[in-house]
PDB file of N, CA, C and O in Angstrom:
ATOM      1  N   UNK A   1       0.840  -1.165   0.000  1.00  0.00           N
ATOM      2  CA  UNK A   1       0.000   0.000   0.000  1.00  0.00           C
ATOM      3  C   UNK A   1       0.893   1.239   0.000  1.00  0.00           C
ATOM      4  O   UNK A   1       1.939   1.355   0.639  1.00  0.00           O
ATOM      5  N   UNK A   2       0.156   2.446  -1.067  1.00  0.00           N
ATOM      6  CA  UNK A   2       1.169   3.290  -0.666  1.00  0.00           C
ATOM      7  C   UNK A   2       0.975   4.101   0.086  1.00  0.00           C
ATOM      8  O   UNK A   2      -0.055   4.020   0.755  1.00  0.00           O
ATOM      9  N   UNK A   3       2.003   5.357   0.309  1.00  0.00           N
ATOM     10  CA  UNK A   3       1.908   6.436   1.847  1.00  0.00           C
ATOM     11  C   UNK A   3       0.408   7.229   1.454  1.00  0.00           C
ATOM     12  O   UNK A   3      -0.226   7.672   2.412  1.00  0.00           O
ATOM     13  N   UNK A   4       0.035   7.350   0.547  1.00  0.00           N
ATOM     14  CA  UNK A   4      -1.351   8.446   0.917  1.00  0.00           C
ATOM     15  C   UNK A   4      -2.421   7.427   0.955  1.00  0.00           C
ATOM     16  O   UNK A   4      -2.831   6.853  -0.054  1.00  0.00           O
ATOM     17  N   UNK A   5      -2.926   7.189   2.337  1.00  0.00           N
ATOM     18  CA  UNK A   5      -4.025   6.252   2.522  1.00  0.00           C
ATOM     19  C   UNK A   5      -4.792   6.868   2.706  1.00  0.00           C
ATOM     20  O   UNK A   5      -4.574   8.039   3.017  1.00  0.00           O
ATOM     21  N   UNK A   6      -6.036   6.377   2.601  1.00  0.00           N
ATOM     22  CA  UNK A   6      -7.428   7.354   3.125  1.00  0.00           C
ATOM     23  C   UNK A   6      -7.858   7.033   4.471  1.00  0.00           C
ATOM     24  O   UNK A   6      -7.675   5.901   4.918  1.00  0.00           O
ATOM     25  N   UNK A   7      -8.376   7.877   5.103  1.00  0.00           N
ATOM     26  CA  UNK A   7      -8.502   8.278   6.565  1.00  0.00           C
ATOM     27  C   UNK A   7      -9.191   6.436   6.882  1.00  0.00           C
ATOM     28  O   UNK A   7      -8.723   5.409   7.372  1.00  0.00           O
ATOM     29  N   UNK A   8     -10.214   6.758   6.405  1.00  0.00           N
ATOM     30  CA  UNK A   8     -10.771   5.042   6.640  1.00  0.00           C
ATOM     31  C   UNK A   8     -11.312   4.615   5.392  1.00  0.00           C
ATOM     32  O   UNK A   8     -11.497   5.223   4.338  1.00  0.00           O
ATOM     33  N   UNK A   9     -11.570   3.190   5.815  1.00  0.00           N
ATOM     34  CA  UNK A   9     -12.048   1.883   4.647  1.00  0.00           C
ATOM     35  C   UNK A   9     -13.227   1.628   4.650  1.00  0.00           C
ATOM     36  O   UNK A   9     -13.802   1.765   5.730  1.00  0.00           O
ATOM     37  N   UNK A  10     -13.807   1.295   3.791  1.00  0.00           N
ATOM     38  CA  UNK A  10     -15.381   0.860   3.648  1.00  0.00           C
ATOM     39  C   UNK A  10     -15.330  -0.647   4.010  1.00  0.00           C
ATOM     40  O   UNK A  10     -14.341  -1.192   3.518  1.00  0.00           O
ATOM     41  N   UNK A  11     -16.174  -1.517   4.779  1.00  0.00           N
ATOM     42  CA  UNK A  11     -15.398  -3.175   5.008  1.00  0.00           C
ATOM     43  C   UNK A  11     -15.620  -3.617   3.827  1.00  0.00           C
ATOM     44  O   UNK A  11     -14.806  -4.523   4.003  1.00  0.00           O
ATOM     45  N   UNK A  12     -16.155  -3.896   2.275  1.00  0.00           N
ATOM     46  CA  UNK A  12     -15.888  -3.797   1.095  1.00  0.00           C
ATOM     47  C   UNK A  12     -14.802  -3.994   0.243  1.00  0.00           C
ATOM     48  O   UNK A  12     -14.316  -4.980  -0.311  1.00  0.00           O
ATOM     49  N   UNK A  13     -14.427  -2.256   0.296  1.00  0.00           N
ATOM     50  CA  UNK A  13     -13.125  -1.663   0.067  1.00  0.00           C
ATOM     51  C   UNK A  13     -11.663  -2.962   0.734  1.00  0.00           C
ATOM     52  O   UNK A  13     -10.883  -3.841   0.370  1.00  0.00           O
ATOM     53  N   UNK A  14     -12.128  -2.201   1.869  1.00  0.00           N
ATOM     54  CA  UNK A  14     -11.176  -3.310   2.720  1.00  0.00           C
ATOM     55  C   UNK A  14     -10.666  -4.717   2.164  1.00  0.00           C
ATOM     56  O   UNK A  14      -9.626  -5.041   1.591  1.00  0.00           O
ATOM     57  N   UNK A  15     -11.874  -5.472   2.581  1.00  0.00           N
ATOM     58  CA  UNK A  15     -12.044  -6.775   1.816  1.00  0.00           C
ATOM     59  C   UNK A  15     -11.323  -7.232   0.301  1.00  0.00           C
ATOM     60  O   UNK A  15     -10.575  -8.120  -0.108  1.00  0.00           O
ATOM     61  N   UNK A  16     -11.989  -6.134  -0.202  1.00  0.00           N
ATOM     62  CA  UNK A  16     -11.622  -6.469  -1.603  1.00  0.00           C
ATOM     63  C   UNK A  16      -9.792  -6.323  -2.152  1.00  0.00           C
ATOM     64  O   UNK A  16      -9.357  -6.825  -3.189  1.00  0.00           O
ATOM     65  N   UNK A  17      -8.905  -5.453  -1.068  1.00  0.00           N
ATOM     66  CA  UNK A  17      -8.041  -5.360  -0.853  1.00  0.00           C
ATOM     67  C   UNK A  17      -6.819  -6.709  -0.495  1.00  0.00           C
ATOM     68  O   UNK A  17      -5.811  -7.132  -1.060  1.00  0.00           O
ATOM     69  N   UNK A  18      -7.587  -7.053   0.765  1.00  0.00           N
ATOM     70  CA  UNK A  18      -7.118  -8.311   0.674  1.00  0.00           C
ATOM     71  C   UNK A  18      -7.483  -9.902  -0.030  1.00  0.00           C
ATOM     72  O   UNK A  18      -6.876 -10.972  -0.075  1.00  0.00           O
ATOM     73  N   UNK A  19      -8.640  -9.471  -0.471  1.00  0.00           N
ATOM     74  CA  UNK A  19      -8.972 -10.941  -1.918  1.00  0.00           C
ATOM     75  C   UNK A  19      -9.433 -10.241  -3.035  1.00  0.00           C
ATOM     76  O   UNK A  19     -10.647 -10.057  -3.131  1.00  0.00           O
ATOM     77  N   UNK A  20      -8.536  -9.741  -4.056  1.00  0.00           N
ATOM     78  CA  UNK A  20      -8.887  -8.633  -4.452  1.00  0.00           C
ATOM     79  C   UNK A  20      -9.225  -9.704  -6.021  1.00  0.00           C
ATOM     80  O   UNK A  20      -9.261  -9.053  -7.065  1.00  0.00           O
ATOM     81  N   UNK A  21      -9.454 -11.239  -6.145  1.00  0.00           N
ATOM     82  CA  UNK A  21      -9.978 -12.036  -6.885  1.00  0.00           C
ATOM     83  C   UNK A  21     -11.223 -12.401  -6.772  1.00  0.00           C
ATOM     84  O   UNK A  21     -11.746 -12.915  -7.761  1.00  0.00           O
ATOM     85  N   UNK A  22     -12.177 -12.193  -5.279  1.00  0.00           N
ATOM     86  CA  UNK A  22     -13.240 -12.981  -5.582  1.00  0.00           C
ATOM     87  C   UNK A  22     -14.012 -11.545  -5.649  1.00  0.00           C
ATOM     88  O   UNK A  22     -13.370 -10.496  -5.601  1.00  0.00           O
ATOM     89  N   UNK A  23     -15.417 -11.570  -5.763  1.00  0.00           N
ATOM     90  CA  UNK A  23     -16.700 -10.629  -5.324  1.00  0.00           C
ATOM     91  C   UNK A  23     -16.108 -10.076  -4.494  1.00  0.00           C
ATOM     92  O   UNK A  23     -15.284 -10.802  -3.940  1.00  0.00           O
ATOM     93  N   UNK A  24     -16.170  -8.729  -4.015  1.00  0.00           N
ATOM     94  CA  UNK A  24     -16.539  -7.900  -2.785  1.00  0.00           C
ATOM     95  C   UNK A  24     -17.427  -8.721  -1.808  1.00  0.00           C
ATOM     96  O   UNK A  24     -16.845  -9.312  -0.898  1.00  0.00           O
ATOM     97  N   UNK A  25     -18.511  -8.796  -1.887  1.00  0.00           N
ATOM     98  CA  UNK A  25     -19.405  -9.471  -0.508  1.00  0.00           C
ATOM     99  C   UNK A  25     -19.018 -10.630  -0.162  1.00  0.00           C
ATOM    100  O   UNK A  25     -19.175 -11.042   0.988  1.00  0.00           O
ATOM    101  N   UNK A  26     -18.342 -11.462  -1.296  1.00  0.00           N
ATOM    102  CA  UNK A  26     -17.915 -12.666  -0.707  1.00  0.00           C
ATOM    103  C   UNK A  26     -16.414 -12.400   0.099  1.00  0.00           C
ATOM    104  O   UNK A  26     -16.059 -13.098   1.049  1.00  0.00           O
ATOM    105  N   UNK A  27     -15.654 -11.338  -0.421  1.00  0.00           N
ATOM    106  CA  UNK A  27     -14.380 -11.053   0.098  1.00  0.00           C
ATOM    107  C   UNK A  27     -14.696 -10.309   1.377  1.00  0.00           C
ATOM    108  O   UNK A  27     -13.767 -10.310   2.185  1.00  0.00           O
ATOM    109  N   UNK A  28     -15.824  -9.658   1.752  1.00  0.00           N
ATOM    110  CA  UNK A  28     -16.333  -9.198   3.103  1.00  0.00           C
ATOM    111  C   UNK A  28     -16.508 -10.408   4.239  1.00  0.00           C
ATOM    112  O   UNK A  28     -15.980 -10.528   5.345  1.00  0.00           O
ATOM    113  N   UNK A  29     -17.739 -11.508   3.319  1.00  0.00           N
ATOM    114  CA  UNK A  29     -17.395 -12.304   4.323  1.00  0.00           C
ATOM    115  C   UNK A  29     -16.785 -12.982   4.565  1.00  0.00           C
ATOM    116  O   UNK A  29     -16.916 -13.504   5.672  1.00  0.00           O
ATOM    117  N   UNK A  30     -15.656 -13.437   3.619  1.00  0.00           N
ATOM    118  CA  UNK A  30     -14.388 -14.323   4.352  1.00  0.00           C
ATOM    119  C   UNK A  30     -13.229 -13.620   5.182  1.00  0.00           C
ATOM    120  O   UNK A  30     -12.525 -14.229   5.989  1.00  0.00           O
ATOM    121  N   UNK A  31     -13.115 -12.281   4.892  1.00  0.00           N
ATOM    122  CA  UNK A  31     -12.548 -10.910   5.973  1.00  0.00           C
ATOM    123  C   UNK A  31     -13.079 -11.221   7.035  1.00  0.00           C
ATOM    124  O   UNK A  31     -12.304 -11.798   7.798  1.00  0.00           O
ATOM    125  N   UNK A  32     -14.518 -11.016   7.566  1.00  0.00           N
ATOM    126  CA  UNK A  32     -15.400 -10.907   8.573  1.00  0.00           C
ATOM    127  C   UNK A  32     -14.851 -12.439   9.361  1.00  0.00           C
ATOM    128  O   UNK A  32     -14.774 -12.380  10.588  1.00  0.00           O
ATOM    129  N   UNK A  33     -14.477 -13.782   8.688  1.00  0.00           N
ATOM    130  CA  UNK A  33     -15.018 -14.849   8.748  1.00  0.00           C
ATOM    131  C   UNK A  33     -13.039 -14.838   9.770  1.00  0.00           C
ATOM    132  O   UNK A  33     -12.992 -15.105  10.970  1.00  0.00           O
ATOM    133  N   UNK A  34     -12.110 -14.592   9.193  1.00  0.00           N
ATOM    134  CA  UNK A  34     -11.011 -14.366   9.424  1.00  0.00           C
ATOM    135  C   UNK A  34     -10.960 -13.165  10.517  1.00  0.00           C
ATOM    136  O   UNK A  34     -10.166 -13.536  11.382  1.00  0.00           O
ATOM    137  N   UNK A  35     -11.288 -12.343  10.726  1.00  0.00           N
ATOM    138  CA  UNK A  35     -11.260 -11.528  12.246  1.00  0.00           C
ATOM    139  C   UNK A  35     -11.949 -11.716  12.944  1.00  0.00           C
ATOM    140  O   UNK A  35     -11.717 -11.164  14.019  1.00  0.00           O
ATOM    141  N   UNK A  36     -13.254 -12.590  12.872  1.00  0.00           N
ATOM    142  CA  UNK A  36     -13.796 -13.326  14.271  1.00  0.00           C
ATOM    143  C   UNK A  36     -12.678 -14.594  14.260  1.00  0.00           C
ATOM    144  O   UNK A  36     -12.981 -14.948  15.400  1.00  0.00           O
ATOM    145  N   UNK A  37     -12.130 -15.098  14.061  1.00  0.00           N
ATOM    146  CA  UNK A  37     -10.836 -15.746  14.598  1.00  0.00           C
ATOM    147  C   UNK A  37      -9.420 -15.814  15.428  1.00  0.00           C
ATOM    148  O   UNK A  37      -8.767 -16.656  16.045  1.00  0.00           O
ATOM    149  N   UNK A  38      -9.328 -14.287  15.041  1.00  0.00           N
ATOM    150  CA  UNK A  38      -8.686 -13.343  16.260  1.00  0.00           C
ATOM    151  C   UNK A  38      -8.889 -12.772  16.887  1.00  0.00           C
ATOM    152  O   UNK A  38      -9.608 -11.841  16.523  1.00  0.00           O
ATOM    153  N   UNK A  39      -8.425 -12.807  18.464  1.00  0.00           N
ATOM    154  CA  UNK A  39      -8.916 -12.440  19.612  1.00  0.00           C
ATOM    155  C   UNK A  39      -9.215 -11.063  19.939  1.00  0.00           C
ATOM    156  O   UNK A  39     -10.186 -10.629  20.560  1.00  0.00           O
ATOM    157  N   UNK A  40      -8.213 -10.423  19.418  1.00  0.00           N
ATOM    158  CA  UNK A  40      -7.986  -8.745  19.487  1.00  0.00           C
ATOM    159  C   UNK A  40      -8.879  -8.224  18.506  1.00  0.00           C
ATOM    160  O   UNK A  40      -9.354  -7.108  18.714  1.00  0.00           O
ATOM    161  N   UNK A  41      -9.312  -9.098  17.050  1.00  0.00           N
ATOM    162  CA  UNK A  41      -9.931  -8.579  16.247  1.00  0.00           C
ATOM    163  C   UNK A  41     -12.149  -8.524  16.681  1.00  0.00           C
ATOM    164  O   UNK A  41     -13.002  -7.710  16.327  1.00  0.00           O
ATOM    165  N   UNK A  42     -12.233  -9.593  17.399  1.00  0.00           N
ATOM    166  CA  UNK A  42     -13.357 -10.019  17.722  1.00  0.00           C
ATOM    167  C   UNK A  42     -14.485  -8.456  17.729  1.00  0.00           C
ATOM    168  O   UNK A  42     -15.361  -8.212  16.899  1.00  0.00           O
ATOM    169  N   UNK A  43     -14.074  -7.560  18.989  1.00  0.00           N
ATOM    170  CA  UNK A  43     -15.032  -6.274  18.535  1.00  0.00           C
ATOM    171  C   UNK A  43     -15.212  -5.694  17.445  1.00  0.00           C
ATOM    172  O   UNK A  43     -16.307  -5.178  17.225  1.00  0.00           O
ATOM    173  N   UNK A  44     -13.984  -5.629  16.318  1.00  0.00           N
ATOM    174  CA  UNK A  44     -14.213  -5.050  15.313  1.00  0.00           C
ATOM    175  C   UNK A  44     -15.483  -5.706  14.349  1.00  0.00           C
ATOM    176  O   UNK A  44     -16.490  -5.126  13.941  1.00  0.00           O
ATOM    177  N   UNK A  45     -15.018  -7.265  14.120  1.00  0.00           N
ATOM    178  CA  UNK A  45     -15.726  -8.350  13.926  1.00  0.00           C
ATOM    179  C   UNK A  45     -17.229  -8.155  13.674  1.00  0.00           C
ATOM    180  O   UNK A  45     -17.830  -8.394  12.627  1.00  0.00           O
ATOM    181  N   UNK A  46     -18.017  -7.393  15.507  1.00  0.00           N
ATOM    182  CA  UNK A  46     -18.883  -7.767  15.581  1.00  0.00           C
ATOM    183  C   UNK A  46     -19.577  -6.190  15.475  1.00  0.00           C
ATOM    184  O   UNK A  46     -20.610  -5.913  16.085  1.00  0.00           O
ATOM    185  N   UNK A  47     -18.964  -5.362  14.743  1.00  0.00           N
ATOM    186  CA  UNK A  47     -19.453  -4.275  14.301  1.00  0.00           C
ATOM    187  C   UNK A  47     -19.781  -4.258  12.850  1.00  0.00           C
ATOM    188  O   UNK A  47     -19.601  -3.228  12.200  1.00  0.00           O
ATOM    189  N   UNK A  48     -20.228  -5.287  12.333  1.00  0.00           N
ATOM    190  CA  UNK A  48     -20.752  -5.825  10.869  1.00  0.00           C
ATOM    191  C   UNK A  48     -21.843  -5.260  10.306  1.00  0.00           C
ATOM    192  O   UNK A  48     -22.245  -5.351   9.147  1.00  0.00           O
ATOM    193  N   UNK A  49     -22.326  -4.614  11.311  1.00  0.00           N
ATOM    194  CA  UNK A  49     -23.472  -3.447  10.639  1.00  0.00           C
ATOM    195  C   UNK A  49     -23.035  -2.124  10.375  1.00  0.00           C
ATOM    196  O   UNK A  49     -23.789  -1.395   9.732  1.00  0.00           O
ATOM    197  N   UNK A  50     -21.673  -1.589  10.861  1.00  0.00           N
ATOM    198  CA  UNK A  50     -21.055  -0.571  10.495  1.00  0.00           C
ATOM    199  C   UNK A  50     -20.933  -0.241   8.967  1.00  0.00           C
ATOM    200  O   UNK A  50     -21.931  -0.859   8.594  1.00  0.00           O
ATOM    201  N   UNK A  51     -20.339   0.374   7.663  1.00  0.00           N
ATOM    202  CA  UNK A  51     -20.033  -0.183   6.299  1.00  0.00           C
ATOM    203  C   UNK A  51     -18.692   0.539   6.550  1.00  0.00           C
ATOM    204  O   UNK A  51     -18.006   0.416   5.535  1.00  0.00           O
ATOM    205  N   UNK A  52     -18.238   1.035   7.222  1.00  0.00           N
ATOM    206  CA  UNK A  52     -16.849   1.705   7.629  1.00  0.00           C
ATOM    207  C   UNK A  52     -15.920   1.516   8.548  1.00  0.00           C
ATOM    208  O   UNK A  52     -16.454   1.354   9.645  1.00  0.00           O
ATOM    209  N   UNK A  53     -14.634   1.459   8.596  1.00  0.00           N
ATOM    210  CA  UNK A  53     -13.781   1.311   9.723  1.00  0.00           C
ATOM    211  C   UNK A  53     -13.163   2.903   9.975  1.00  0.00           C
ATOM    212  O   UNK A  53     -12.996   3.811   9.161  1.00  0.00           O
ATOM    213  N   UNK A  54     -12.977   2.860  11.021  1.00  0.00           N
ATOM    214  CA  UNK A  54     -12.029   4.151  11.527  1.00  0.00           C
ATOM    215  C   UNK A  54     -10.422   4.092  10.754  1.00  0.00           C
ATOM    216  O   UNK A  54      -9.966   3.122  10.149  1.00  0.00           O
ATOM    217  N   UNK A  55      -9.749   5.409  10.974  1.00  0.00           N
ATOM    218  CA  UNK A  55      -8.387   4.813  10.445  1.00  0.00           C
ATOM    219  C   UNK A  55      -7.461   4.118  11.719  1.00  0.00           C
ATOM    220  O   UNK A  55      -6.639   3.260  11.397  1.00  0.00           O
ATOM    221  N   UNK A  56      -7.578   4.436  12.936  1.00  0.00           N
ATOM    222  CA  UNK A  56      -7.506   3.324  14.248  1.00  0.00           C
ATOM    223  C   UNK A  56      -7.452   2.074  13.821  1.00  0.00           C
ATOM    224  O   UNK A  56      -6.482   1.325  13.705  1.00  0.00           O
ATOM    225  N   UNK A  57      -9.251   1.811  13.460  1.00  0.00           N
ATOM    226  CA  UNK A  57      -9.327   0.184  13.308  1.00  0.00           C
ATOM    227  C   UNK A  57      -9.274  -0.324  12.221  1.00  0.00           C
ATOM    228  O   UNK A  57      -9.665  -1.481  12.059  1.00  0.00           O
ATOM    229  N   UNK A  58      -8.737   0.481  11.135  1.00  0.00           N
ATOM    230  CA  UNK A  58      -7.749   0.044  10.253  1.00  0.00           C
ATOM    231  C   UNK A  58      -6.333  -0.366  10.345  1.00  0.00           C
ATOM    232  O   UNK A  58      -5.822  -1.279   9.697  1.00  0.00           O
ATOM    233  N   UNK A  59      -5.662   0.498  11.333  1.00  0.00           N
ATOM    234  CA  UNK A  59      -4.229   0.296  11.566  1.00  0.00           C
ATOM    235  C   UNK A  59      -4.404  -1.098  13.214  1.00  0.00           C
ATOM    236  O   UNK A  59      -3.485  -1.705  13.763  1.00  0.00           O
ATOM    237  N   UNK A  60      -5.330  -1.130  13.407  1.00  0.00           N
ATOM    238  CA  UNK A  60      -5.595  -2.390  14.025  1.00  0.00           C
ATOM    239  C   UNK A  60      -5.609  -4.089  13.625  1.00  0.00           C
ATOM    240  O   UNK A  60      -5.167  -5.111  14.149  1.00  0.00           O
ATOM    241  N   UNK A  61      -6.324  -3.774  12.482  1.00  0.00           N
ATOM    242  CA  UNK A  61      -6.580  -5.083  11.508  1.00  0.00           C
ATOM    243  C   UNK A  61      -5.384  -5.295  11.152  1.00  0.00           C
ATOM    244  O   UNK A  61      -4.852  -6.355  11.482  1.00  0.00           O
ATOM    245  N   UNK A  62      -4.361  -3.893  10.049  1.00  0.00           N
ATOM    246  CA  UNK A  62      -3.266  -4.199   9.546  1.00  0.00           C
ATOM    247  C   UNK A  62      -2.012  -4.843  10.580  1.00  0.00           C
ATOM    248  O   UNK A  62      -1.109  -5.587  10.197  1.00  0.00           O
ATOM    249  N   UNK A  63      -2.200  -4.402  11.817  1.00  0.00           N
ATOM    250  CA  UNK A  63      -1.543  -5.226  12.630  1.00  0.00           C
ATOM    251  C   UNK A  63      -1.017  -6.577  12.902  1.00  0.00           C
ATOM    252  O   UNK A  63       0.102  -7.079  13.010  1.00  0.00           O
ATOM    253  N   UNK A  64      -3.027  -7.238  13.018  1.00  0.00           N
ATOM    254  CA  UNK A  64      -3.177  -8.798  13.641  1.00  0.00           C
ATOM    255  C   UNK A  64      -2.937  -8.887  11.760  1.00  0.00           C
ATOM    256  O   UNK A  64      -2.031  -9.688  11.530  1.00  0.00           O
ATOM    257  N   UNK A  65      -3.257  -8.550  11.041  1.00  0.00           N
ATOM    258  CA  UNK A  65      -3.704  -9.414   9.285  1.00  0.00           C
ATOM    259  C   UNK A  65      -2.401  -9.054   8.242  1.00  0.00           C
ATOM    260  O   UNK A  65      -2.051  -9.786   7.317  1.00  0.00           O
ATOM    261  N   UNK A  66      -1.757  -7.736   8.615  1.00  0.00           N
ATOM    262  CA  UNK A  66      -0.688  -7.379   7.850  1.00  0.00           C
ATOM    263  C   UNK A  66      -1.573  -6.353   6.768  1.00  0.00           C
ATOM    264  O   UNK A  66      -2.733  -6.569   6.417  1.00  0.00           O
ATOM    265  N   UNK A  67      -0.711  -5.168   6.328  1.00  0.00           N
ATOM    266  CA  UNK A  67      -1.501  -4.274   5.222  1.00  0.00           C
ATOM    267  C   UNK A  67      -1.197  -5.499   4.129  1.00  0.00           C
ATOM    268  O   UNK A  67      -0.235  -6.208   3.836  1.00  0.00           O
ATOM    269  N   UNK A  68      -2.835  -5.302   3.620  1.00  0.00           N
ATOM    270  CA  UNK A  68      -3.136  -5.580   2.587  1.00  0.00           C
ATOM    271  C   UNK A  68      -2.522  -4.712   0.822  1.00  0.00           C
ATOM    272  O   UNK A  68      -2.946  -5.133  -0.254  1.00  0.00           O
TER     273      UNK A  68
END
């Protein structure tokens, strides 16, 4: 990824970032399906009605998952 990121991600966006081969919704829910698996990730997880992440809980994910 390069240095000008945007403040935050759409979980979509996101998604599609890291499976940037299948669908979007399907790349949402195997994202979704992969951070309810990690412990630290679990609240973010269960904010699935959100369509946005903060840039926080972006640099959170990239943490436990690695930038996409």
């Amino acid at each position: 990824m390069n240095e000008t990121r945007p403040a935050s991600f759409g979980r979509t966006e996101l998604a599609s970032r890291y499976f940037p081969n299948i669908e979007p919704g399907s790349a949402w829910k195997k994202l979704a399906a992969i951070m309810r698996e990690h412990p630290e990730l679990l609240v973010l997880a269960a904010k699935h009605r959100r369509r946005t992440y903060t840039p926080a809980e972006c640099q959170e994910i990239f943490k436990v998952l690695g930038v996409p």
